[in-house]
N, C-alpha and C positions, 0 to 999 in steps of 0.2 A: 693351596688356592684360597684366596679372600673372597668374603663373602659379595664385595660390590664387582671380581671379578666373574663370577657366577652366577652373579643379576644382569651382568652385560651381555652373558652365553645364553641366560636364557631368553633375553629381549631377542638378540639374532636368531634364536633357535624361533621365536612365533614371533618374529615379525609381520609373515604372510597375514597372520590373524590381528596381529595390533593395526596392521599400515591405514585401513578407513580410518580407524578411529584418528589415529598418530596422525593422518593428514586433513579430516576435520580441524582436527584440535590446533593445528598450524594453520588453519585458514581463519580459524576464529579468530586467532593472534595474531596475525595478518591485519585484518580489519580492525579489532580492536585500536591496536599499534595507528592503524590507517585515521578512524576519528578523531586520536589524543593528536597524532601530528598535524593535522589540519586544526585542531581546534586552539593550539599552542603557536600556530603560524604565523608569523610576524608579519608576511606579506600579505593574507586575506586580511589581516586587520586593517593596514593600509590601502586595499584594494575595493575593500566591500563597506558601504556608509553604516549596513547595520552589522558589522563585524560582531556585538555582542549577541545579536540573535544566533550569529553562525555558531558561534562560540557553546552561546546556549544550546543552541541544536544536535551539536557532535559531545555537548557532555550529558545528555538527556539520553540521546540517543546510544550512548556505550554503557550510559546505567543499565538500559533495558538490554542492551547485549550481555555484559557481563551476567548478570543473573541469569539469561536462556543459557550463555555456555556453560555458567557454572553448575547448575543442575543439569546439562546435559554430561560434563566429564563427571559429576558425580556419578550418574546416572549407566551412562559406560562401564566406569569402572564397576559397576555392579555386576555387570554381565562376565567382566573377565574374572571376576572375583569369586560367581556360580561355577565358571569352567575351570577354575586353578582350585576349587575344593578338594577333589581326589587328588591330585598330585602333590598340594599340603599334606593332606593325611598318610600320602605314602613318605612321606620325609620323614612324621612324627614317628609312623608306624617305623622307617629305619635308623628310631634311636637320635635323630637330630633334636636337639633341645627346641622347645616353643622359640626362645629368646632369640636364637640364629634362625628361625623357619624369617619370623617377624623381622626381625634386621633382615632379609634378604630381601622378603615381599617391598618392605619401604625402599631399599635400595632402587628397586625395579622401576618402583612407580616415579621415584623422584629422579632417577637417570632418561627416563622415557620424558618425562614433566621438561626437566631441563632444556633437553635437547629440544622440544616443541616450543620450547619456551626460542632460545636462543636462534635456533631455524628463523621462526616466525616475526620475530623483530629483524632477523637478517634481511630479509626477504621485503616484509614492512620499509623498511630502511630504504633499499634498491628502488623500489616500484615508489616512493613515497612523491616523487616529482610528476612522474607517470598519473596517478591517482588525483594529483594537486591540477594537474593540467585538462584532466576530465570533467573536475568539479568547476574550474573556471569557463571552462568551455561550456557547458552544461548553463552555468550561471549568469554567459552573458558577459562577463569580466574583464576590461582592457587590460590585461596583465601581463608582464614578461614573467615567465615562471623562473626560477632559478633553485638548484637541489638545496635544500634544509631539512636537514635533519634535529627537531627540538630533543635538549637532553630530558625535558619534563614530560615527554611523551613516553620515554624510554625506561624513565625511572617509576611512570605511574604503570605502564606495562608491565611491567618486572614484576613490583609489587605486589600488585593484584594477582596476575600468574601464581607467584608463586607461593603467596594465601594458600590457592584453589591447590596448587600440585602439593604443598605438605600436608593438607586436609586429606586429601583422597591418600597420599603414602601413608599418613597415619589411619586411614581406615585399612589397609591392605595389611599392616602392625598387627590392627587388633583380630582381622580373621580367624588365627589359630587359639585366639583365645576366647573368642565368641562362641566356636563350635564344637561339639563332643567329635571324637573320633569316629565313630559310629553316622555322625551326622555328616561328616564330611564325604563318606564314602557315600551316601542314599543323595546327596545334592542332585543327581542329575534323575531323580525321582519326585522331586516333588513339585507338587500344582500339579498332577495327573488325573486329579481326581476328575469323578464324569459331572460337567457342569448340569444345575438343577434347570431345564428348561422351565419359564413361564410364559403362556401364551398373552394373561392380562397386562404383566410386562410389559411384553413386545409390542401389544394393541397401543399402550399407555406411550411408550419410546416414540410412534407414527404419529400417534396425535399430538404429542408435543412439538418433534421436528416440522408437522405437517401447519399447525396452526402457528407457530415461528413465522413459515415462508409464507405464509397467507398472509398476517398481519406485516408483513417484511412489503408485500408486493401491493397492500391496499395502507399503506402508512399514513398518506395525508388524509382521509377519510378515516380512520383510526383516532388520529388524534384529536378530530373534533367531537368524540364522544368521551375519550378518555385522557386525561393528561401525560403529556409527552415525552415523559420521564418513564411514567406506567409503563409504557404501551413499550418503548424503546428499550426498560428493562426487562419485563415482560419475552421481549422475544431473544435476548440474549440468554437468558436463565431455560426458558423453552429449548433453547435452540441446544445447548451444551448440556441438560441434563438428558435433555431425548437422544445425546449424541451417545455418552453413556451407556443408558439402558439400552439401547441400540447393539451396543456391541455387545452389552452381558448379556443380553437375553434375546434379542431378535436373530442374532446372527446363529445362538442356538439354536433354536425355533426351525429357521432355514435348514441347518446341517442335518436337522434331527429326520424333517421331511425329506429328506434328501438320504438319508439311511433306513429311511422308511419303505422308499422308493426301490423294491426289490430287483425289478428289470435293471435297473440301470446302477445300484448300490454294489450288484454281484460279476458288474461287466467290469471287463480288463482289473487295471490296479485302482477301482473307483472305491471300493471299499477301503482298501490304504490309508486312502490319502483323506477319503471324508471324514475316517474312525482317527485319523492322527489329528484332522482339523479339532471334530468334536473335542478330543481331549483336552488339545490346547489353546483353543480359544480364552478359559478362562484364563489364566496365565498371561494372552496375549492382549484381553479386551480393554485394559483400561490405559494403555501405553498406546494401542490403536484407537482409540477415541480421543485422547489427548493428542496424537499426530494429524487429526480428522479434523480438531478444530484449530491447530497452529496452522495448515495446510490454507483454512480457509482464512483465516486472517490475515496470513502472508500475502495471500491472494488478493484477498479484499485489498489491500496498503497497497499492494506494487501496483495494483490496477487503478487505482484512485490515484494515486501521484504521478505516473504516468500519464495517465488520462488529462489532470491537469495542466501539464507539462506541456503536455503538445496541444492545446486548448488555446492555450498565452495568448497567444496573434492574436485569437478568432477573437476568445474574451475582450482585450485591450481594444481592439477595432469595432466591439460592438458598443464599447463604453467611448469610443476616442478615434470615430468612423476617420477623420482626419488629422495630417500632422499635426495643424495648430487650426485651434479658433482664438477669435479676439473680440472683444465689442469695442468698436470702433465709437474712441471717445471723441476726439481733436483732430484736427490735420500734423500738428504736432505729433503724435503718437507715431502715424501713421508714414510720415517721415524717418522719423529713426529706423521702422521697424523694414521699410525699406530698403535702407541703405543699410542693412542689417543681413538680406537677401541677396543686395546687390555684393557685400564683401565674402559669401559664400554661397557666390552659383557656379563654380567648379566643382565644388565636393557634392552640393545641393541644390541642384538647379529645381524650379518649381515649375510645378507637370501640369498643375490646373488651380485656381481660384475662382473664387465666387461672393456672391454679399445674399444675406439674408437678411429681411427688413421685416420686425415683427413691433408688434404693441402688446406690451405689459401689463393685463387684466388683473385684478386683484377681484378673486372669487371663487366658486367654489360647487363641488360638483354634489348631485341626488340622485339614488338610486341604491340597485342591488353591491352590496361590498365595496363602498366608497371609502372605508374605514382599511381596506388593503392598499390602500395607495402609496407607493415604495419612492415617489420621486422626490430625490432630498431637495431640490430646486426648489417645487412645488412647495416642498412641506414646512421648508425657513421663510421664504420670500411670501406665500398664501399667493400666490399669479402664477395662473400659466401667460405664455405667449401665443398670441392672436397672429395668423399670416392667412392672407387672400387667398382664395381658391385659385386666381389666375396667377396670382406669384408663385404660388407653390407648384402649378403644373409646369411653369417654366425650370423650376428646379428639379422635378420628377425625375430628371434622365439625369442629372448633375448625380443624386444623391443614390441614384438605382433604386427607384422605388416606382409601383405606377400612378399614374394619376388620378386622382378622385373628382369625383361627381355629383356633388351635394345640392340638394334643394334648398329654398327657403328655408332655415329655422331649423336647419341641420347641421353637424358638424363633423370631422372624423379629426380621431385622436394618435397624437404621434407621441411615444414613450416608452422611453430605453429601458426602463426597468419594468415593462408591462411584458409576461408571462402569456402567451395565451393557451390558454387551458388549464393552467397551475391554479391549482387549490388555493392558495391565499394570494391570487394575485384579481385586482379586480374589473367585474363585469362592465366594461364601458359603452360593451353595444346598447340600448335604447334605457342609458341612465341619462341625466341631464347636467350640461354646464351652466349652470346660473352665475350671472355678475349684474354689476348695477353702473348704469352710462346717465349722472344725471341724479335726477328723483325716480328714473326711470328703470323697471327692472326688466330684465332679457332672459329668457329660458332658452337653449340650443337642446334639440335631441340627438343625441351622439350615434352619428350612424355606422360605426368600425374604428376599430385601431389597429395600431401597427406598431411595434417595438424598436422599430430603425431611426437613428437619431441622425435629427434637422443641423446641428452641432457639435460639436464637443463640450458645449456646455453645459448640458442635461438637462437641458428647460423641457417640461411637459407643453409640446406645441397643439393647440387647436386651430385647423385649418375651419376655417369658417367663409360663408357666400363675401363677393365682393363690399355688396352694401351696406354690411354689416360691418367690416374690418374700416371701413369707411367711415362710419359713425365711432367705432372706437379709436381710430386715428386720431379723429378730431380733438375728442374727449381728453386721450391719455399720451397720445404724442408715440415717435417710434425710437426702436433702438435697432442698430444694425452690429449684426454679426460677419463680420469675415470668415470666411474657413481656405486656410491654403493646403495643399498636397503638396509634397516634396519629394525626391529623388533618397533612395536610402536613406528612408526613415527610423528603420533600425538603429541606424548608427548615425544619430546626431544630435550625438552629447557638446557639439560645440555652439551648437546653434542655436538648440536649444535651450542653453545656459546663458547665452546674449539676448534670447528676446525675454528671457524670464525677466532680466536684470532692468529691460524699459519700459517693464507692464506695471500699470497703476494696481494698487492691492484692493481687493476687494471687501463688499461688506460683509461676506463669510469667504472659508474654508472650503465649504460646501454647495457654496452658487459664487466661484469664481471669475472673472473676466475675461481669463487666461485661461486655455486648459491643452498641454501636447499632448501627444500619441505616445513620445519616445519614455516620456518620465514614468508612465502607468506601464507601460511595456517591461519595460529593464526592472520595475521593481517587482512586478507578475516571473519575471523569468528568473531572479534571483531566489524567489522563495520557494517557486516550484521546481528549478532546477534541485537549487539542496533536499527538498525532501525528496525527488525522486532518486539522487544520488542514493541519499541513506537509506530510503526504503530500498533501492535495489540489491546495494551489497548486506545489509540486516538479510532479506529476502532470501538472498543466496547463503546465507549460513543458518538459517532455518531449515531449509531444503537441506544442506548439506548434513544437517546433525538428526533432523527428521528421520532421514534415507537409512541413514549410519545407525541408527538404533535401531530400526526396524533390522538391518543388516547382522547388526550384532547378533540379535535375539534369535535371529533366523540360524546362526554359525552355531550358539547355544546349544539349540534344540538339533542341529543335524551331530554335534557331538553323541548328545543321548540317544538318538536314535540309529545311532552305526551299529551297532550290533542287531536289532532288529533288519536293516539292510542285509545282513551277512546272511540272516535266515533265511531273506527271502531269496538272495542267489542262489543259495544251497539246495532250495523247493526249485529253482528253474526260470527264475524270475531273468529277465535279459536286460543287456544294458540300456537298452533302448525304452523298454518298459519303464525302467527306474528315471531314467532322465525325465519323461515324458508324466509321470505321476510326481515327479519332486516339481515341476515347473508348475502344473495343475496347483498345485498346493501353496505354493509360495505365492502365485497369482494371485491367489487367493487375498493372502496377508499385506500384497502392495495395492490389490487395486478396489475393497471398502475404501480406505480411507480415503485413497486417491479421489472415488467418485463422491463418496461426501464431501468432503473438502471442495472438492469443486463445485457440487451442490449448494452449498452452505455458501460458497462465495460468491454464485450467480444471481442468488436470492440477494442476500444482501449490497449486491450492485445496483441488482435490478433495486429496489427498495431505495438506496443512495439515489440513484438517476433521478424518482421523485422531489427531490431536495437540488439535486445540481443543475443546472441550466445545460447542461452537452452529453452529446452519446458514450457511453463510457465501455459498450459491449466489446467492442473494435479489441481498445488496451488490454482490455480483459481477459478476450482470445487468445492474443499475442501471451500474455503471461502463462497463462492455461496451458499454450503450446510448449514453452520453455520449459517449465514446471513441468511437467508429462515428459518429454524430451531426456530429462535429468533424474527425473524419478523410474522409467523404464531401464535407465542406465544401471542403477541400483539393481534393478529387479532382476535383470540379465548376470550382472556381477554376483548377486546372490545365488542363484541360480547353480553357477556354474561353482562357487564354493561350495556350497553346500552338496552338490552330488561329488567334489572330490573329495570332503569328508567321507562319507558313509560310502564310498568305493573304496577308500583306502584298503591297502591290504596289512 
């Protein structure tokens, strides 16, 4: 019998124990496979106007994949490499040379590597149009998909693969020659030592994670003491070394009072499972604090790009309340752009129109936080736009807003990028709009604002008393705005592309004459489509490899401890007992990280939500639920290997 047919008997002989890992490690190549063929796709090139950002985004995005998976099959392979230590030593000890122990181990790893290898592009390959067709869809994309398989996807999969799979077969090589004989048999003895509790530790672990999410959930007020690089590394550095200490020492702390705890240390199998927790904690703490803080990271990304994702509409509609505005220059214009409606009112019949007729103040405003003011209109042009108090209540009901009630010498402020409440957004109620009508100067006292835009063209509008809009008519003359609404505005890229073509270009980029719905829309949906795409599936093989290692390390540990199981049947321990103190225990080790990680990621939502203009708890849940969902799934599968190890007979 040959050595690689012996590596074959023995992968079928523990299968049961490879299969998480073996079908991680095909999901990883799955995916992997999945960003190289989209990012190599001929048709998103031709499909998508910033095809290099996609491009960019699936090769960025599989840099940071490849490195999770590769430290993650390193990382595995460790664990099978602790439980194949005695049965190495028993080969040596049966006179089998190092040389053939070593060719077998490599054999094993690279026959298993292979075959995850080759599965996973199989597979890759099949689903790749499937995959192609989510992202488009996802993206907004008028595309007919059609299956392509890129051979440069194939070929940089392979490669990389199989880097990682002769790394790890040549670590499994060196095994028998890294360890004394002696050492191979005590493997499933060591890290039992009794971890050294520290109370000040533990104190030290709380006030770090604790002042993290404080500084996480008071951020905008944080950073006007401290600079915002400080403050924001500050609580990452807090947040991952109290995650840490947390594990090596608080969760001691906890065990310790909890065998301290006499009544309840000496009932049922509580002592068992606390006295096997104490032990192995240390052994477990720094793989479970590093699963605590990839947990909450995953967390934090899927829920942030989701979040923005389904956001798109509301965002594009707050910036680009209607299909089209236009400032109506000529009757010229306004001709073409007519018969421009009139060649597509089957596909795009128009639902409602209206004119806005304002005067173009060049001035400037006084008071608290006038130096926050976000409107790029404003900020290139130095005018806001002047509209009547009675013109504007007639458009009140057009624009869904209510109508204002201004005094003499009063004004109220309409502007799409005004925040209210937000920390660096600024204070308009009783600041002042000064401009000058003349040799004459005018002070208005701003008596409210409101964020919902007059247009699509982002002009900061000041609705001001009739008399007054009167005198600046005169003065400065008016410019009128159209705004039309259309019938599926989503989808009209035709139409939109015809009135582009007979709009005059403006004196910026950024105070336009033209401005649609459809263009801000579809480019909001293509960017936030792909990153929700790839944070989703990145997301699921963090989760997958996360679970998987916690899984491994749990199969580990129930190897070593099958023989103390045997004792305790012997003593009269039931099966029911053993079941119910092995799930206690392993709870244990799925649900710290679960609840930090979830911790860690609510904070820093919450903290994000400061910064983002939309509710973001909603996606957040939704991921939480998924995530918990998958991660239980694990806990149960664990569970129930691990009591069919140490039942074994």
């Amino acid at each position: 019998m040959t050595l690689s047919s012996i590596a074959l008997r023995n992968i079928q002989r523990n299968f049961k124990d490879y299969f998480v890992y073996f079908a991680s490690m095909i999901f990883s190549i799955v995916i992997y496979f999945t960003f190289k063929a989209l990012q190599y796709n001929s048709q998103m090139e031709k499909a998508a106007e910033g095809s290099k950002k996609i491009s960019g985004a699936f090769q960025v995005s599989s840099v940071m994949l490849i490195i999770f998976v590769a430290v993650f099959i390193i990382y595995s392979n460790g664990f099978f490499t602790r439980k194949r230590k005695k049965e190495v030593g028993l080969y040596s000890l049966l006179g089998i040379r190092k040389r053939q122990i070593g060719k077998m181990l490599f054999y094993e790893n690279m026959l298993m590597g292979l075959m995850s290898l080759i599965i996973g592009i199989a597979i890759g390959s099949v689903l790749s149009k499937l995959f192609l067709e989510l992202l488009v869809s996802m993206m907004g994309l008028n595309l007919n998909v059609h299956f392509e398989v890129p051979m440069a996807a194939i070929i940089d999969t392979a490669i990389i693969f199989f880097v990682i799979i002769l790394y790890t077969s040549l670590q499994g090589y060196r095994l028998i020659y890294r360890f004394k004989l002696i050492e191979l048999f005590r493997a499933e003895r060591e890290g039992e030592a009794m971890p050294k509790g520290s109370v000040i530790m533990a104190l030290i672990s709380v006030f770090l994670i604790g002042s993290g999410y404080f500084l996480a959930l008071m951020f905008m007020k944080a950073i006007m003491y401290a600079n915002f690089m400080a403050v924001a590394l500050y609580i990452l550095l807090a947040t991952v070394l109290g995650t840490y200490l947390l594990f090596m020492f608080f969760t001691v702390f906890v065990l310790k009072r909890a065998r301290n705890n006499k009544s309840s240390f000496y009932n049922g199998m509580n002592m068992v499972t606390t006295s096997q927790l104490l032990y192995r904690i240390k052994g477990n703490a720094k793989s479970l604090a590093t699963i605590s803080i990839l947990s909450a990271v995953t967390l934090t990304a899927v829920g942030t790009s989701v979040t923005m994702y389904y956001n798109t509409f509301t965002q594009s509609k707050a910036v680009a309340p209607y299909s089209y505005s236009y400032e109506k220059k000529d009757a010229e214009l306004d001709k073409k752009v007519n018969a421009i409606f009139a060649e597509e009112k089957e596909n795009h019949p128009v639902k409602d129109q209206f004119e806005a007729e304002m005067v173009p103040v060049k001035g400037k405003f006084e008071g608290v936080k006038v130096d926050f003011i976000f409107n790029m209109n404003y900020s290139i042009s130095e005018k806001y736009q002047f509209i009547s108090q009675s013109e504007f209540n007639k458009l009140a009901k057009k624009i869904d807003v209510e109508t204002v009630n201004i005094a003499a010498g009063e004004a109220f402020i309409y502007d799409s990028s005004y925040i209210e409440g937000y920390e660096f957004s600024p204070e308009y109620k009783g600041n002042k709009a000064v401009f000058q009508i003349g040799n004459e100067t005018k002070t208005l006292t701003i008596q409210g604002a409101n964020n919902n835009a007059i247009t699509n063209l982002g002009e900061l509008v000041v609705v001001v008393p009739d008399e007054m809009y009167e005198q600046a008519k005169q003065a400065f003359g008016t410019r009128v705005v159209k705004n039309i609404d259309v019938k599926d505005e989503r989808n009209s890229k035709v139409l939109t592309e015809k009135l582009t073509k007979v709009m005059p270009a403006g004196e910026s980029e950024m105070a336009p004459p033209f401005r649609d719905f459809y263009t801000g829309f579809h480019m909001g949906l293509e960017a936030t489509g792909l990153m929700m795409f790839i944070g989703m599936f990145l997301g699921l093989v963090f989760l997958l490899a996360t679970g998987s290692i916690i899984y491994f390390k749990q199969l580990t540990e129930a190897n070593a401890d099958r023989e103390r199981y045997v004792v305790l049947r012997k003593v009269g321990v039931t099966k029911q007992e053993m079941k119910k103190a092995i799930a206690k225990q392993v709870s244990f080790i799925f649900a710290i990280p679960l609840v930090i990680g979830i911790l860690h990621s609510l904070f820093a939502l919450k903290g994000l939500g400061n910064i983002l203009p939309f509710e973001i708890m909603i996606p957040l849940l939704i991921s939480i639920g998924v995530y918990g969902v998958i991660y239980i799934g694990y806990y149960f599968l664990t569970v129930r290997s691990y009591y069919k190890i140490v039942s074994a007979k």
